[in-house]
PDB file of N, CA, C and O in Angstrom:
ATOM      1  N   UNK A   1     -19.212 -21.922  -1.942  1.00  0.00           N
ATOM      2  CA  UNK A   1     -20.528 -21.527  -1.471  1.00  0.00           C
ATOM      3  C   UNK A   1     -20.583 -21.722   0.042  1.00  0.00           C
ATOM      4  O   UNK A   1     -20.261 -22.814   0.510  1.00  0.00           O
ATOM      5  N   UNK A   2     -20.963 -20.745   0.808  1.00  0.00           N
ATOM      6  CA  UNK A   2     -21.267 -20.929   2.449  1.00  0.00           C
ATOM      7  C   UNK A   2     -22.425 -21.311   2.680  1.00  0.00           C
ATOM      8  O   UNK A   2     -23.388 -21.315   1.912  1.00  0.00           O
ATOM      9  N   UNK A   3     -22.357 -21.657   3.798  1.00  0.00           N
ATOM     10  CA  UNK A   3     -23.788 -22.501   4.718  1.00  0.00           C
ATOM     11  C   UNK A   3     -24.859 -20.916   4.918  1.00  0.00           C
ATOM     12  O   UNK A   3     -24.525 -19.882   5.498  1.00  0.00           O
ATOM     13  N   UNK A   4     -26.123 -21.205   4.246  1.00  0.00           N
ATOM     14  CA  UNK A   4     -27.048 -19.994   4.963  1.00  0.00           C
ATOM     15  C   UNK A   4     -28.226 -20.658   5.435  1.00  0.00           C
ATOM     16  O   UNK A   4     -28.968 -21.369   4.758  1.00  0.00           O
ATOM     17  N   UNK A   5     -28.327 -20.408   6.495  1.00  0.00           N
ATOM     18  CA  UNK A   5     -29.032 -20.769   7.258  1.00  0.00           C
ATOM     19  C   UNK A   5     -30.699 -20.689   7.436  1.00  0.00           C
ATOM     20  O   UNK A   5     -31.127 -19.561   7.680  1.00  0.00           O
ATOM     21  N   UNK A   6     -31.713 -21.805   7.335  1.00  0.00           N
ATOM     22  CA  UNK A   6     -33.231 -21.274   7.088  1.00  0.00           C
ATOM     23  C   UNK A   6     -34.112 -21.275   8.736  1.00  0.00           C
ATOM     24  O   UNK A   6     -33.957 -21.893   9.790  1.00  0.00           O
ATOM     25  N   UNK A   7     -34.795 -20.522   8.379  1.00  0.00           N
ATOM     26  CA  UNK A   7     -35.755 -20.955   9.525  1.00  0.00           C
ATOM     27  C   UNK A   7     -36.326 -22.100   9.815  1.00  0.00           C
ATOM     28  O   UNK A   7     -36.964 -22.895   9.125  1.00  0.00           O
ATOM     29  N   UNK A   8     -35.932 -22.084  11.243  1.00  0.00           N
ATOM     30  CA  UNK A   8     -36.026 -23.444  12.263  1.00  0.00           C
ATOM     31  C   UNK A   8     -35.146 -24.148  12.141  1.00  0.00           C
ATOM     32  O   UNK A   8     -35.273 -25.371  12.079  1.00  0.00           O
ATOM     33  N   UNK A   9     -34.145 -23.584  12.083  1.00  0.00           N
ATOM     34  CA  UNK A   9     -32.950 -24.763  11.829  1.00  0.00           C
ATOM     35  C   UNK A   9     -31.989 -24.223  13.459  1.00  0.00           C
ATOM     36  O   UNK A   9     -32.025 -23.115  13.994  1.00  0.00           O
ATOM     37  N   UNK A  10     -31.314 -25.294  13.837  1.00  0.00           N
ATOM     38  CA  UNK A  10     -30.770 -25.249  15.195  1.00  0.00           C
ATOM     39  C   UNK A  10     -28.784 -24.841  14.576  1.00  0.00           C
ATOM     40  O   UNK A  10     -27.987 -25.353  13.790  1.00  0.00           O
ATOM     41  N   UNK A  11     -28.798 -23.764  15.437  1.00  0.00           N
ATOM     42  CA  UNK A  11     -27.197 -23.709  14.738  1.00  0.00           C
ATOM     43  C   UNK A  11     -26.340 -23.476  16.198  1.00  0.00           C
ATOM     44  O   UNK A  11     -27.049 -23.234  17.175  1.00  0.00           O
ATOM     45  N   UNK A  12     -25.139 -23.520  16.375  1.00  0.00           N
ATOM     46  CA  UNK A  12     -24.037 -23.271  17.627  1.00  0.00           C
ATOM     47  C   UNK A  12     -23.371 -21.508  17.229  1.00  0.00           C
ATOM     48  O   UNK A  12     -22.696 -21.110  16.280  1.00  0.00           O
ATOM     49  N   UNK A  13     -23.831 -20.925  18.210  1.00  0.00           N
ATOM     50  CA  UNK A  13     -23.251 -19.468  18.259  1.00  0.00           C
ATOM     51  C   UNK A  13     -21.923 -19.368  19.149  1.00  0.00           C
ATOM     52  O   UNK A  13     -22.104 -19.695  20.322  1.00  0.00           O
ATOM     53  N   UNK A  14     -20.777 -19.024  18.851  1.00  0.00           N
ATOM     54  CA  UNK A  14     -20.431 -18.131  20.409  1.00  0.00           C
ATOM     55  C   UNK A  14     -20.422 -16.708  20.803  1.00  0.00           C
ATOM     56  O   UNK A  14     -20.129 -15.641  20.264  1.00  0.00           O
ATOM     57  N   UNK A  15     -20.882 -17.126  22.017  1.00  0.00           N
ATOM     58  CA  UNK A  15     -21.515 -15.527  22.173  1.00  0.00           C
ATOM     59  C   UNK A  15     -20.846 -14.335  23.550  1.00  0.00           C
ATOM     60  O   UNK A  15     -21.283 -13.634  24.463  1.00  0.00           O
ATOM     61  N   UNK A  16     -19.801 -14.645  23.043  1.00  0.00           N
ATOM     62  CA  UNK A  16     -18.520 -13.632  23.381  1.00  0.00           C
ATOM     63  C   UNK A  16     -18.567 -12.705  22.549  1.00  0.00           C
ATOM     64  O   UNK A  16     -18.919 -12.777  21.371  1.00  0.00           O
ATOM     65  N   UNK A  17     -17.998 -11.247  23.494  1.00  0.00           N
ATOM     66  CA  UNK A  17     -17.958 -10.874  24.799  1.00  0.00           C
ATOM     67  C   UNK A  17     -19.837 -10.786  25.264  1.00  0.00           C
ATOM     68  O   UNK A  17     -20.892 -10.275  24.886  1.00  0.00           O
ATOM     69  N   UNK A  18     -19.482 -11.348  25.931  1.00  0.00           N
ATOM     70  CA  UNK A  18     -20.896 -10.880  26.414  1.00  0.00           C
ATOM     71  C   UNK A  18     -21.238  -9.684  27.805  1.00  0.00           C
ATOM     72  O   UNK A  18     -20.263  -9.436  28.514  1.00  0.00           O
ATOM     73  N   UNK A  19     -22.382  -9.086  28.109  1.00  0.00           N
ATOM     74  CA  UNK A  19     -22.254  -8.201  28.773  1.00  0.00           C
ATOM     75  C   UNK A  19     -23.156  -8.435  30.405  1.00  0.00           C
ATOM     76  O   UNK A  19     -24.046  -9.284  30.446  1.00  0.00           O
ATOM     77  N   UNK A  20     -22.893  -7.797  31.374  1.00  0.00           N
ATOM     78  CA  UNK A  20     -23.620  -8.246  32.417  1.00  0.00           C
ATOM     79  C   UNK A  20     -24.089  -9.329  32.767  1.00  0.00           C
ATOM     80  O   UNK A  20     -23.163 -10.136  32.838  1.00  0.00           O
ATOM     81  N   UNK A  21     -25.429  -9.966  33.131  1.00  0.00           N
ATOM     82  CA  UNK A  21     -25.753 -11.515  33.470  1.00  0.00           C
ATOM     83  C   UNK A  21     -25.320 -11.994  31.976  1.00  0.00           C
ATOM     84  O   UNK A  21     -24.279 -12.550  32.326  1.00  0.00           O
ATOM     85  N   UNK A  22     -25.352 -12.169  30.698  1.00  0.00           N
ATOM     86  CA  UNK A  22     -25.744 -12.693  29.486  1.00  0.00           C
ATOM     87  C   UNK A  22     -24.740 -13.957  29.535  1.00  0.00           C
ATOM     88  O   UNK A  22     -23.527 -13.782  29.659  1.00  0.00           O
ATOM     89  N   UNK A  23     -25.311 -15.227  29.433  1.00  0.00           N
ATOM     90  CA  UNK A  23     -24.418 -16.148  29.485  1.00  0.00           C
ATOM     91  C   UNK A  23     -23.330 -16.111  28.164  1.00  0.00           C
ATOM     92  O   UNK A  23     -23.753 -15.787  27.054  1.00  0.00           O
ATOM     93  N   UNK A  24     -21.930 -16.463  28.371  1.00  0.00           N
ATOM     94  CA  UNK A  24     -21.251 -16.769  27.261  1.00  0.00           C
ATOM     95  C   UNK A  24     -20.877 -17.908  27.067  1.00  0.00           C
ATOM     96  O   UNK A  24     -21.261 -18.868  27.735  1.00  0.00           O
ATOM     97  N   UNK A  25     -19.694 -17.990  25.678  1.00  0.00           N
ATOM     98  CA  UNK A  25     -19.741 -19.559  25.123  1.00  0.00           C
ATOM     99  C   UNK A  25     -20.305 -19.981  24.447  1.00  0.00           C
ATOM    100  O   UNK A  25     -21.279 -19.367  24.012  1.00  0.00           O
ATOM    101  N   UNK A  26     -19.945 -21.446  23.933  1.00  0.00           N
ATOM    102  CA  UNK A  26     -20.699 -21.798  22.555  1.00  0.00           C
ATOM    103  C   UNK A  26     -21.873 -22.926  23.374  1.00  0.00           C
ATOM    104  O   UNK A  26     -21.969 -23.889  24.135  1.00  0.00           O
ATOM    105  N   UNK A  27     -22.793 -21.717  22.350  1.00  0.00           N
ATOM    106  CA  UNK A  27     -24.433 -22.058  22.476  1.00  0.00           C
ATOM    107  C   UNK A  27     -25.490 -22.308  21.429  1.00  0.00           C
ATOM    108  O   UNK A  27     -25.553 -21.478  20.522  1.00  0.00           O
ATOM    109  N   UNK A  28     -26.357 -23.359  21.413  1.00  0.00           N
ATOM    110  CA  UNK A  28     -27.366 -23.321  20.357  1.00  0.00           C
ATOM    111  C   UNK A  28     -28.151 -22.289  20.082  1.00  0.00           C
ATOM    112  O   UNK A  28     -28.437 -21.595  21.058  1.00  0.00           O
ATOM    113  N   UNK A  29     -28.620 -21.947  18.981  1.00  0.00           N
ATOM    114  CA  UNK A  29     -29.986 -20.664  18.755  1.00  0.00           C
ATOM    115  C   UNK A  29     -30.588 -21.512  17.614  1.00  0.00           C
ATOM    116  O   UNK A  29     -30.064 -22.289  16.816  1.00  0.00           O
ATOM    117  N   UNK A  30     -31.755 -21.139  17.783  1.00  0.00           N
ATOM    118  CA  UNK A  30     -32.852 -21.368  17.065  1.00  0.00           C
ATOM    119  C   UNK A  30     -32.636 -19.975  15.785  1.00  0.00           C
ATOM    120  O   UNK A  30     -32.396 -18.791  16.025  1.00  0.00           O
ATOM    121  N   UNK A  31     -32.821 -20.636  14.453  1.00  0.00           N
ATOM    122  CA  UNK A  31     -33.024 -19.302  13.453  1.00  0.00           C
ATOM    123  C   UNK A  31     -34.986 -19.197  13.649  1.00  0.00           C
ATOM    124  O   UNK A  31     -35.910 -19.978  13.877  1.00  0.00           O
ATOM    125  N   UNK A  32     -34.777 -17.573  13.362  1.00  0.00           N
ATOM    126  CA  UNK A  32     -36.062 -17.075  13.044  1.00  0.00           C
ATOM    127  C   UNK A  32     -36.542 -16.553  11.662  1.00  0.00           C
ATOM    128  O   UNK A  32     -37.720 -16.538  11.305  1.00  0.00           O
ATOM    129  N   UNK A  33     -35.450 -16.115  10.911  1.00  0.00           N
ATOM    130  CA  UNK A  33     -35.274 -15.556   9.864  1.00  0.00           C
ATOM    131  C   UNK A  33     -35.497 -16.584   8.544  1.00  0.00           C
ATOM    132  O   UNK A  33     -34.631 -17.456   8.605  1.00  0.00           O
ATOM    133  N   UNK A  34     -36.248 -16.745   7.537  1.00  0.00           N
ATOM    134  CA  UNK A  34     -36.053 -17.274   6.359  1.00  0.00           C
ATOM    135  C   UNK A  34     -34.973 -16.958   5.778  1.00  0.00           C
ATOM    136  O   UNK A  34     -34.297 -15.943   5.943  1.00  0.00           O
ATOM    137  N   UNK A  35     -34.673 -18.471   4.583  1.00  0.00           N
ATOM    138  CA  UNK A  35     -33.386 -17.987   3.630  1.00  0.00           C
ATOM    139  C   UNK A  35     -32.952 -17.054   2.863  1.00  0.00           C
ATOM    140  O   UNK A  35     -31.842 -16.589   2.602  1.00  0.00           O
ATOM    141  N   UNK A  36     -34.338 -16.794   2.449  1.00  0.00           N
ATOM    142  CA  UNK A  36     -34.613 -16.273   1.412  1.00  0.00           C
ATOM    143  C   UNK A  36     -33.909 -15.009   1.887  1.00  0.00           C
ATOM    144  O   UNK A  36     -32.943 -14.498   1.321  1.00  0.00           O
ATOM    145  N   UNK A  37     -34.609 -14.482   3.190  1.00  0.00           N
ATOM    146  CA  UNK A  37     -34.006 -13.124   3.779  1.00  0.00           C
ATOM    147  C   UNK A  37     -32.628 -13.337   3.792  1.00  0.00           C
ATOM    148  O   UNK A  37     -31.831 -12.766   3.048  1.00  0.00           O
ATOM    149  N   UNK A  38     -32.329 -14.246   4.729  1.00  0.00           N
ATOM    150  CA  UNK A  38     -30.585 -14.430   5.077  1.00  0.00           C
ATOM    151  C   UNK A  38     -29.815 -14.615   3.931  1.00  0.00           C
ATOM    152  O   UNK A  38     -28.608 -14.532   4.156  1.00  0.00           O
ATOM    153  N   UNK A  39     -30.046 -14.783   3.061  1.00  0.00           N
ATOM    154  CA  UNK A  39     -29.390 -14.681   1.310  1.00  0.00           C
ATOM    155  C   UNK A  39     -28.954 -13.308   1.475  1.00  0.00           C
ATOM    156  O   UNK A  39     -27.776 -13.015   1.686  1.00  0.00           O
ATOM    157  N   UNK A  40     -30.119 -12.263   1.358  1.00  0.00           N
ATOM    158  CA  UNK A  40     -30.679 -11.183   0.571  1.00  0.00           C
ATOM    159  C   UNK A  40     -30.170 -10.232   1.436  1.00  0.00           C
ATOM    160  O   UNK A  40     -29.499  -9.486   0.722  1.00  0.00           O
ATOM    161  N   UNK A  41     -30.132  -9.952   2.269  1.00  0.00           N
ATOM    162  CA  UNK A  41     -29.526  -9.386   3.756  1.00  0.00           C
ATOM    163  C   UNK A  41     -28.165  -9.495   4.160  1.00  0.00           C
ATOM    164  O   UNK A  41     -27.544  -8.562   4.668  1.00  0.00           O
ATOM    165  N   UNK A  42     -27.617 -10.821   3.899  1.00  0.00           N
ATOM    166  CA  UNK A  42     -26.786 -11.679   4.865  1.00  0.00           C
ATOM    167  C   UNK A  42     -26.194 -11.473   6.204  1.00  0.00           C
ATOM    168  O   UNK A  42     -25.077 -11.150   6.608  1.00  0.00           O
ATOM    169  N   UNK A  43     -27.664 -11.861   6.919  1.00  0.00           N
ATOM    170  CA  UNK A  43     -27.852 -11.189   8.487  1.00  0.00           C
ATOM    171  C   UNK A  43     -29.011 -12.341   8.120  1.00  0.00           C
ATOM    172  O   UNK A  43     -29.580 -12.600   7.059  1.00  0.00           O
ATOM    173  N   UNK A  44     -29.146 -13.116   9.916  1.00  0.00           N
ATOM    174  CA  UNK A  44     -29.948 -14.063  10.445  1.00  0.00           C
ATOM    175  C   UNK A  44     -30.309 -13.786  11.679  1.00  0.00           C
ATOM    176  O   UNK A  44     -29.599 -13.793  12.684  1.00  0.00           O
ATOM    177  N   UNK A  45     -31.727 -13.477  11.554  1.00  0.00           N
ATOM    178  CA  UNK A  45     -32.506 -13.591  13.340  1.00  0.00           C
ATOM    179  C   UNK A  45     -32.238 -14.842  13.785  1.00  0.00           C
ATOM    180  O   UNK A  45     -32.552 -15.872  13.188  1.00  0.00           O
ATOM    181  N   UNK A  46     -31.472 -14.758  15.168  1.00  0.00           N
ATOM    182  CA  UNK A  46     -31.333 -16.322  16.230  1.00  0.00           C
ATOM    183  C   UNK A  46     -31.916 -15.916  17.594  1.00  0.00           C
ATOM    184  O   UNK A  46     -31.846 -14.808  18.126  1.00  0.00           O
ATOM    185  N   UNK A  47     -32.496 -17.018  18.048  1.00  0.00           N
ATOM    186  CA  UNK A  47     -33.257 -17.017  19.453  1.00  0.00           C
ATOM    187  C   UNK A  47     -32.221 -17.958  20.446  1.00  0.00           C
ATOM    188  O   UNK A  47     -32.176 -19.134  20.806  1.00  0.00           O
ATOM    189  N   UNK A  48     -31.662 -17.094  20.596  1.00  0.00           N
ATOM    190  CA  UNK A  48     -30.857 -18.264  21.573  1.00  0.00           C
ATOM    191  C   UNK A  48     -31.217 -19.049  22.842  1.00  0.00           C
ATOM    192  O   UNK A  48     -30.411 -19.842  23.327  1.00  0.00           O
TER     193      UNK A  48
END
């Protein structure tokens, strides 16, 4: 079973390649998305 992730939970992205200013590297994001969705989908809104 994999980790799915709920809203408001703090997770580490890396966020390579990135394009123009966009910082890269491993970075925290905030989820926006409920589990329920990220189950059902398996795709998670992050606010980085």
């Amino acid at each position: 079973m994999s980790y799915v992730p709920d809203s408001g939970d703090i997770v580490w992205i890396t966020f390579n390649p990135q394009a123009g200013h966009e910082q890269a590297g491993h970075r925290p994001a905030l989820v926006l998305s409920p589990k329920s969705y990220n189950e059902k989908v398996g795709l998670a809104l992050f606010y980085p």
